[in-house]
C-alpha positions as CSV (number, residue, x, y, z in Angstrom):
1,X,-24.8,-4.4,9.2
2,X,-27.2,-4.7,5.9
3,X,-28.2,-0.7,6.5
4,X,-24.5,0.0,7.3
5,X,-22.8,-1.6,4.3
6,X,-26.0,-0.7,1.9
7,X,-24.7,3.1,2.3
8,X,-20.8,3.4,0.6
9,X,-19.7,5.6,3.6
10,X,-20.8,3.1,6.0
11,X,-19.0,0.6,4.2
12,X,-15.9,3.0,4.2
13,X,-16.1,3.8,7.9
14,X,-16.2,-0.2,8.2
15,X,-13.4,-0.5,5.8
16,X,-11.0,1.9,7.0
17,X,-11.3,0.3,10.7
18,X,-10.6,-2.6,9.1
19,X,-6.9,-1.2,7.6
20,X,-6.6,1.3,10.7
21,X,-6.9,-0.8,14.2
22,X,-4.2,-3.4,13.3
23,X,-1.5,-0.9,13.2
24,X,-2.6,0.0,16.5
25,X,-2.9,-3.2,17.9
26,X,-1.5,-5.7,15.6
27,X,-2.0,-8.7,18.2
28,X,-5.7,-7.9,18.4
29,X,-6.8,-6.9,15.4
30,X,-5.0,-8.8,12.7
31,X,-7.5,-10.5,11.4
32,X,-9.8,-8.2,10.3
33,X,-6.8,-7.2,7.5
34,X,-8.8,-10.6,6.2
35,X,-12.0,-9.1,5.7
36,X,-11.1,-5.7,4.8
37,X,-12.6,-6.3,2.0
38,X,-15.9,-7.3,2.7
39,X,-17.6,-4.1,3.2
40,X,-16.1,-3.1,-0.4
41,X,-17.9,-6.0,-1.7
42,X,-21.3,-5.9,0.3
43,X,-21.7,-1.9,-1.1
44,X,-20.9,-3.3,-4.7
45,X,-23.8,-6.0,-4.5
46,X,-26.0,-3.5,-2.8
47,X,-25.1,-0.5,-4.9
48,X,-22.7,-0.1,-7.6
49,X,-19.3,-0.1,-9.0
50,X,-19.4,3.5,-7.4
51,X,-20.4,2.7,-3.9
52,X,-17.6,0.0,-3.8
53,X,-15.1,2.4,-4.9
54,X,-16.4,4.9,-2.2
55,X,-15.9,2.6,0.8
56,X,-12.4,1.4,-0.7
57,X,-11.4,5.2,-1.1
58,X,-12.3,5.9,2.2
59,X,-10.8,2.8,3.7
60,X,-7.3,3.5,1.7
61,X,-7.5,7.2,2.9
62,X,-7.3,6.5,6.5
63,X,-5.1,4.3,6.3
64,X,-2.7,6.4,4.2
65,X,-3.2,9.5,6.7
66,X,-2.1,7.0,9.5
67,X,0.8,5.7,7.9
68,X,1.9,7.5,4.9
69,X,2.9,4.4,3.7
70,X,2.8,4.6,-0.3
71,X,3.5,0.5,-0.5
72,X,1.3,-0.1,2.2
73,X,-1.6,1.9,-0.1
74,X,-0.7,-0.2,-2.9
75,X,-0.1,-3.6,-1.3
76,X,-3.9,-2.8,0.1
77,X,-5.4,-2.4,-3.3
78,X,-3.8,-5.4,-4.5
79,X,-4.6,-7.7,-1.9
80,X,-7.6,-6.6,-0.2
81,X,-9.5,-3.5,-2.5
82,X,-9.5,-4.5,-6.5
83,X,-10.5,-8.0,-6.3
84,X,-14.0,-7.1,-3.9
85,X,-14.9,-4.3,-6.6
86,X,-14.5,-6.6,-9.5
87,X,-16.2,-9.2,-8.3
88,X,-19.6,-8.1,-6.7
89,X,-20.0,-5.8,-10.5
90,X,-19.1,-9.2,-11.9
91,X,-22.3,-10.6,-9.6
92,X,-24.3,-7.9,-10.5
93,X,-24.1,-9.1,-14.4
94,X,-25.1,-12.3,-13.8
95,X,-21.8,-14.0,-12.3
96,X,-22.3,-16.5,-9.4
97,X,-19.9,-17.0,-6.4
98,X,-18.3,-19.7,-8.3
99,X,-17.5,-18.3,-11.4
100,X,-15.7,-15.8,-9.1
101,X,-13.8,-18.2,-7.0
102,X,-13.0,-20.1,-10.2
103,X,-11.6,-16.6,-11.9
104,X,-9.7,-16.1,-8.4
105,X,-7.6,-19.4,-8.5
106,X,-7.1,-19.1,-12.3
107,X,-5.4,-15.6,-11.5
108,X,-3.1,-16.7,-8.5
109,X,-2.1,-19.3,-10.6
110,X,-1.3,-17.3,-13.4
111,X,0.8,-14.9,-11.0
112,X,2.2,-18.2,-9.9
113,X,3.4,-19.8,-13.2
114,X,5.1,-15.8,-13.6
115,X,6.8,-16.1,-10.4
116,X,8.3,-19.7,-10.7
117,X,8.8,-19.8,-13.7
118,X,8.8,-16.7,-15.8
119,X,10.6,-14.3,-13.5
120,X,13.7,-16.6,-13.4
121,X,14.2,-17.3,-16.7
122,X,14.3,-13.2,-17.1
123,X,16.8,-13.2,-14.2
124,X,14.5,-12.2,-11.3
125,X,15.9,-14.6,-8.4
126,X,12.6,-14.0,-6.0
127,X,14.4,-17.0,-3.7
128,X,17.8,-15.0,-3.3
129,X,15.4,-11.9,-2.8
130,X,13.5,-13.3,0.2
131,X,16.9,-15.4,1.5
132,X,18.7,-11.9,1.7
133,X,15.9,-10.3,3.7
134,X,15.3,-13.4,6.0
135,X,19.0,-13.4,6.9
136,X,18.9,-9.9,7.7
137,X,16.1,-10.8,10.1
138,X,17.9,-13.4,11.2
139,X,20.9,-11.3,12.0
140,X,18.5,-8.8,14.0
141,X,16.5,-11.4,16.4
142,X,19.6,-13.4,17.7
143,X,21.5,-10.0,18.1
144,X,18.2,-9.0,20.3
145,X,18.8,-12.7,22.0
146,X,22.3,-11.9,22.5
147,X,22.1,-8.6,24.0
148,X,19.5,-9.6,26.4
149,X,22.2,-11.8,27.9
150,X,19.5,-13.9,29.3
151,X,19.4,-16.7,26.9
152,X,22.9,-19.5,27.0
153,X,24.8,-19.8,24.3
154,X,23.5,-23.1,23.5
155,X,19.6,-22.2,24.0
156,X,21.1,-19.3,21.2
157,X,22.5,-21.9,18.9
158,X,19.0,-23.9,19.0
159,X,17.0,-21.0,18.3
160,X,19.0,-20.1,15.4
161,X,18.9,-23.8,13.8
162,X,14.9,-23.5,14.0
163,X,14.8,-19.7,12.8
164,X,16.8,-20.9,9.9
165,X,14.8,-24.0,9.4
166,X,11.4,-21.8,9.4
167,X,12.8,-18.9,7.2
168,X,14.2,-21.9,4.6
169,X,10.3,-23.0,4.5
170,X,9.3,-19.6,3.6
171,X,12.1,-19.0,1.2
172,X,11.6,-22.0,-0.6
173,X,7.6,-21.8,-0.9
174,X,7.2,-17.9,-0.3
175,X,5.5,-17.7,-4.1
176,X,2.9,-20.3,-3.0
177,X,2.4,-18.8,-0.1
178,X,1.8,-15.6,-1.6
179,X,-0.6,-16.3,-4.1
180,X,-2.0,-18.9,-1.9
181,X,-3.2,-16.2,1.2
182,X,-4.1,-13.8,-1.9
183,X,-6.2,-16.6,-3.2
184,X,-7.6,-17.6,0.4
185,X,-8.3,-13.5,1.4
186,X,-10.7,-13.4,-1.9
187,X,-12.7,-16.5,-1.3
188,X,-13.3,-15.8,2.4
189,X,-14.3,-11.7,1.3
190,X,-16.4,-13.0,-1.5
191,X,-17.8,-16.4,0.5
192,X,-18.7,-14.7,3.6
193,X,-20.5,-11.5,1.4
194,X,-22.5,-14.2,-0.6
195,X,-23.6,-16.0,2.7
196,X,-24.7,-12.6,4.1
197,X,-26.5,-11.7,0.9
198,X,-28.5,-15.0,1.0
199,X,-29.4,-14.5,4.8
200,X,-30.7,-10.8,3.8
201,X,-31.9,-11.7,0.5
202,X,-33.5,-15.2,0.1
203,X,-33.5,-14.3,-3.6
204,X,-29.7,-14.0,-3.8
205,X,-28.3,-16.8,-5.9
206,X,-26.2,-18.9,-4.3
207,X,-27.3,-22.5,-4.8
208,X,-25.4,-24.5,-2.4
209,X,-27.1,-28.0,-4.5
210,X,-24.6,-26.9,-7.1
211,X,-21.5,-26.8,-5.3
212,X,-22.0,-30.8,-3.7
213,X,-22.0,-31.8,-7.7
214,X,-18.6,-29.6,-8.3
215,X,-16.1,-31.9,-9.8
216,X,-12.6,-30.7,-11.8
217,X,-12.3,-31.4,-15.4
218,X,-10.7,-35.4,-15.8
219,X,-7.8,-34.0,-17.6
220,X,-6.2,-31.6,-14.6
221,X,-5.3,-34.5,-12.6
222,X,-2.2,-35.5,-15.3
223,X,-0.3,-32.4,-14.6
224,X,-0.7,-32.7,-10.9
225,X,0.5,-36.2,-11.1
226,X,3.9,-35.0,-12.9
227,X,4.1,-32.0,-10.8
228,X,4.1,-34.4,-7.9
229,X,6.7,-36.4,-9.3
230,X,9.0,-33.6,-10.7
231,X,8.7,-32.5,-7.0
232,X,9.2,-35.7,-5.2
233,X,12.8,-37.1,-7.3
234,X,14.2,-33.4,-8.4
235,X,16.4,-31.2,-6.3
236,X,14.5,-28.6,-4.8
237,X,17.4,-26.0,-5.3
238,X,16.9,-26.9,-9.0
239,X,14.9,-24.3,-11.3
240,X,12.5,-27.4,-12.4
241,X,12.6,-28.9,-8.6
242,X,11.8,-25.3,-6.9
243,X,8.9,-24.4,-9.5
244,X,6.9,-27.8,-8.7
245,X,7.3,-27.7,-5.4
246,X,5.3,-24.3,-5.6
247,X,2.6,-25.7,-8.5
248,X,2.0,-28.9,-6.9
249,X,0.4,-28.2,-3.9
250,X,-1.6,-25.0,-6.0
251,X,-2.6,-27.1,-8.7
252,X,-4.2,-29.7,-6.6
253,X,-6.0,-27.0,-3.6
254,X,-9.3,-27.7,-6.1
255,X,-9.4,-31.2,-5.5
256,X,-9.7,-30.2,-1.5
257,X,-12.7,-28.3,-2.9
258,X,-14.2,-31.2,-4.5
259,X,-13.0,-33.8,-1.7
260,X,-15.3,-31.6,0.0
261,X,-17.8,-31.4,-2.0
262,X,-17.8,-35.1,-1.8
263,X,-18.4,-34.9,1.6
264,X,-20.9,-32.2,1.5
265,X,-23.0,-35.0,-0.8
266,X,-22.9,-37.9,1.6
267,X,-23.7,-35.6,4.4
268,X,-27.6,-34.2,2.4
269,X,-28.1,-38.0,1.9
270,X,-27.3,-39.3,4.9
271,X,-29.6,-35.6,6.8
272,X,-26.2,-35.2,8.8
273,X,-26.7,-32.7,11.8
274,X,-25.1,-29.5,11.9
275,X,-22.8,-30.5,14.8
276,X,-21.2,-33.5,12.4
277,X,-20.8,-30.5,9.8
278,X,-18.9,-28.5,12.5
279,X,-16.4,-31.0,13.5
280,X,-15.7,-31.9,9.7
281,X,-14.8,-28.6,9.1
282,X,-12.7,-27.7,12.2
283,X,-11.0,-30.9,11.6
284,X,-10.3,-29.6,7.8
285,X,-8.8,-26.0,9.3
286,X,-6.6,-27.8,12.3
287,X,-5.6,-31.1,11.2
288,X,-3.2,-31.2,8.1
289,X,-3.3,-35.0,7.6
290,X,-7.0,-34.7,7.3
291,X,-6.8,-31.7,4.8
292,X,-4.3,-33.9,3.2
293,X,-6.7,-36.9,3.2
294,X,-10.0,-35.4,1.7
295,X,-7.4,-33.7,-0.8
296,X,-6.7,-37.2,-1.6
297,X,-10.7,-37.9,-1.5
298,X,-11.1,-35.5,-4.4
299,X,-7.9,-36.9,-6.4
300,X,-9.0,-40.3,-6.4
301,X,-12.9,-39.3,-7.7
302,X,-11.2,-38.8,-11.3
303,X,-11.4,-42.5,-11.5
304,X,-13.7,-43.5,-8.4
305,X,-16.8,-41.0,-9.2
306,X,-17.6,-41.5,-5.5
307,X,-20.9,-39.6,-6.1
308,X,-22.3,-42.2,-8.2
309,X,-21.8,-44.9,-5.8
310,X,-23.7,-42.9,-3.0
311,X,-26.8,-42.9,-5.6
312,X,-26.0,-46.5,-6.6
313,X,-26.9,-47.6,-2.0
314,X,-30.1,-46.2,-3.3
């Protein structure tokens, strides 16, 4: 892979598989949409600003001639193509992978704060927006149901009380999750590009000492802390209510980082084994109370500085 992504047409014909065998078979292939990116970024490092653009052309290229989708093109380049060419010429002047990931959340939560708060106050109702097009998906699936005259009427009437329940959830937090699997994309592109870097190149700087010491700045914890309360004891139709129920849970996704990081310490003291590492971090992707837990991990090391106390056992 290190020969195919060092040449920008090998990282195009990568890329444009990448954009081109979901449409084909979404079921299957889905997930590479997530890592379109990568073979954009992995020509950057090992070229230049132009071998990234290369692959991303040729990537975008086939997948226009597919589906001579003109948003499609653009929703690619916004999600998937400009980030990966920024960021490995960023790396090549001296940037490392955290700077990056720090520049990443600081831009999702700027095109947060504009979407929950900005765009209403200008009289762009992104709720109503997404309500409208939910119900009109809603509308479509039970008349599918209904036609197929194989589903009761009351198996009907349960299946629209959950559809409405699931499409309220996305209504309600469809900026966070926006910005949130924009944020998520970018990270996994630019993590998994560093990682191979480093395996290729031992001299590739990524210092994973660094990242067990990451810790936010003391002061980022008050907002949370009112966020979570505006959230908790507002309405969430209100405009206030609504907009921290979206920051909330985006302001606080770097404590998770630093909860882990936490953990990440006390694992290179104690010499944990790789397996330990592995169920840690399948536990973090599958089990939400756990995610919610070492969240709370990095929270509480404002005051706690569990760190310290790992050095004080000494």
């Amino acid at each position: 892979m290190k020969r195919l992504t060092a040449n920008p047409y090998g990282a195009g014909l990568l890329t444009a598989l990448c954009l081109v065998l979901p449409l084909y078979a979404p079921a299957a292939f889905f997930p590479l949409l997530g890592i379109a990116g990568l073979p954009v970024f992995l020509a950057g490092l090992q070229g230049d600003a132009k071998s990234a653009l290369i692959a991303l052309g040729l990537g975008v290229t086939a997948q226009t001639l597919v589906t001579s989708d003109v948003q499609a093109l653009g929703l690619t380049l916004v999600l998937i193509g400009v980030a990966p060419v920024v960021g490995a010429w960023l790396m090549r002047r001296g940037w490392r992978f955290f700077h990056l990931a720090s520049g990443c959340y600081l831009l999702a939560l700027a095109a947060l704060l504009l979407m929950v708060v900005f765009a209403p106050l200008f009289g762009a109702e992104i709720e109503s927006a997404v309500r409208q097009a939910l119900q009109t998906q809603e509308a479509s699936i039970l008349q599918t149901l209904e036609n197929s005259k194989g589903v009761a009427a009351t198996d009907l009437a349960n299946v629209q009380a959950e559809l409405r329940a699931f499409f309220d959830i996305i209504a309600r937090f469809f900026p966070l999750i926006v910005v949130q699997g924009w944020l998520l994309i970018q990270l996994v592109t630019m993590g998994l590009g560093a990682l191979l870097m480093k395996r290729w190149e031992p001299q590739f700087p990524l210092e994973f000492s660094a990242f067990r010491a990451f810790a936010m700045p003391f002061n980022w914890v008050w907002p949370a802390i009112v966020l979570g309360l505006a959230a908790a004891f507002l309405p969430g139709d209100s405009f206030i209510g609504a907009a921290a129920l979206n920051l909330v849970f985006f302001w606080i996704l770097p404590y998770l980082a630093q909860g882990v990081a936490i953990a990440e310490a006390l694992f290179a003291k104690r010499q944990v084994g790789g397996w330990v590492r592995g169920v840690f971090y399948a536990a973090l992707i599958w089990w939400v109370e756990f995610n919610i837990a070492i969240t709370m991990v990095g929270v509480f090391d404002s005051w706690f500085h569990f760190r310290e106390r790992f050095k004080d056992d000494d």
